[in-house]
BAKOL-718399 format. One line per 2 residues: number of its first residue (from 1); their letters; for each residue x negated, y negated, z of C-alpha. Coordinates in Angstrom, 2 decimals, padded with zeros to 5 digits. Layout:
BEGIN
NUM	a	X Y Z ~ ...
% end
This chain:
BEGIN
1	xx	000.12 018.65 023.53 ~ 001.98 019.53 020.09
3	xx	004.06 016.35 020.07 ~ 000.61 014.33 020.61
5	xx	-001.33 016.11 017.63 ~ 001.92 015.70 015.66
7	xx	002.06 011.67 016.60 ~ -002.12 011.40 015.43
9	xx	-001.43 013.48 012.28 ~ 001.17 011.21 011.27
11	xx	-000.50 008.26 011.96 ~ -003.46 009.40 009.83
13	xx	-001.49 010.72 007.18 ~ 000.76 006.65 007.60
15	xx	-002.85 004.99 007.32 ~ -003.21 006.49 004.04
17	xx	-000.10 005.63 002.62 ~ -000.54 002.25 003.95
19	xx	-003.91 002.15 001.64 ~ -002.21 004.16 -001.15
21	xx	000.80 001.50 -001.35 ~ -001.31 -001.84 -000.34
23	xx	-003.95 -001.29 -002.93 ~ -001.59 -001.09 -006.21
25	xx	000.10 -004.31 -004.36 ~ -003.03 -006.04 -004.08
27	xx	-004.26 -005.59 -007.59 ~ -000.50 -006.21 -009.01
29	xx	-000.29 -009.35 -007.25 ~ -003.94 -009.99 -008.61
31	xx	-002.57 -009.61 -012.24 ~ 000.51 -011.65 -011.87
33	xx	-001.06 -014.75 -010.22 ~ -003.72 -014.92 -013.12
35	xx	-001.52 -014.31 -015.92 ~ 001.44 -016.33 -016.72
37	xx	004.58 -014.73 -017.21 ~ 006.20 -014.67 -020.43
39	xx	009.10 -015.28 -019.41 ~ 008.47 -018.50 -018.00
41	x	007.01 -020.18 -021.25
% end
Protein backbone atom coordinates (compact mmCIF):
# COMPACT_ATOMS: atom_id res chain seq x y z
CA UNK A 1 0.00 0.00 0.00
CA UNK A 2 3.06 2.48 0.76
CA UNK A 3 4.78 1.83 -2.57
CA UNK A 4 1.25 2.68 -4.33
CA UNK A 5 0.69 6.10 -2.40
CA UNK A 6 4.40 6.74 -3.03
CA UNK A 7 3.91 5.95 -7.07
CA UNK A 8 0.46 8.59 -7.02
CA UNK A 9 2.41 11.19 -4.98
CA UNK A 10 5.04 11.24 -7.42
CA UNK A 11 3.04 11.32 -10.25
CA UNK A 12 1.18 14.35 -8.88
CA UNK A 13 4.07 16.03 -7.70
CA UNK A 14 5.73 14.95 -11.93
CA UNK A 15 2.38 16.60 -13.31
CA UNK A 16 3.37 19.73 -11.77
CA UNK A 17 6.73 19.91 -12.84
CA UNK A 18 5.60 18.96 -16.20
CA UNK A 19 3.34 22.36 -16.02
CA UNK A 20 6.08 24.25 -14.14
CA UNK A 21 8.76 23.40 -17.01
CA UNK A 22 6.21 23.36 -20.19
CA UNK A 23 4.77 26.73 -19.43
CA UNK A 24 8.19 28.89 -19.38
CA UNK A 25 8.85 26.65 -22.73
CA UNK A 26 5.73 27.60 -24.23
CA UNK A 27 5.93 31.31 -23.67
CA UNK A 28 9.90 31.25 -24.56
CA UNK A 29 9.23 29.64 -27.71
CA UNK A 30 6.32 32.28 -28.07
CA UNK A 31 8.96 35.12 -27.77
CA UNK A 32 11.54 33.71 -30.04
CA UNK A 33 9.26 32.86 -33.02
CA UNK A 34 7.87 36.55 -32.98
CA UNK A 35 10.99 38.31 -32.52
CA UNK A 36 13.90 38.02 -34.75
CA UNK A 37 17.09 37.25 -33.39
CA UNK A 38 19.80 39.64 -33.43
CA UNK A 39 22.06 37.63 -34.26
CA UNK A 40 20.73 36.65 -37.43
CA UNK A 41 20.48 40.27 -38.98
Amino acid sequence: MKDTSIHSLFKTENLYFHYFVMLPLFFFGICVCSFPCPLEI
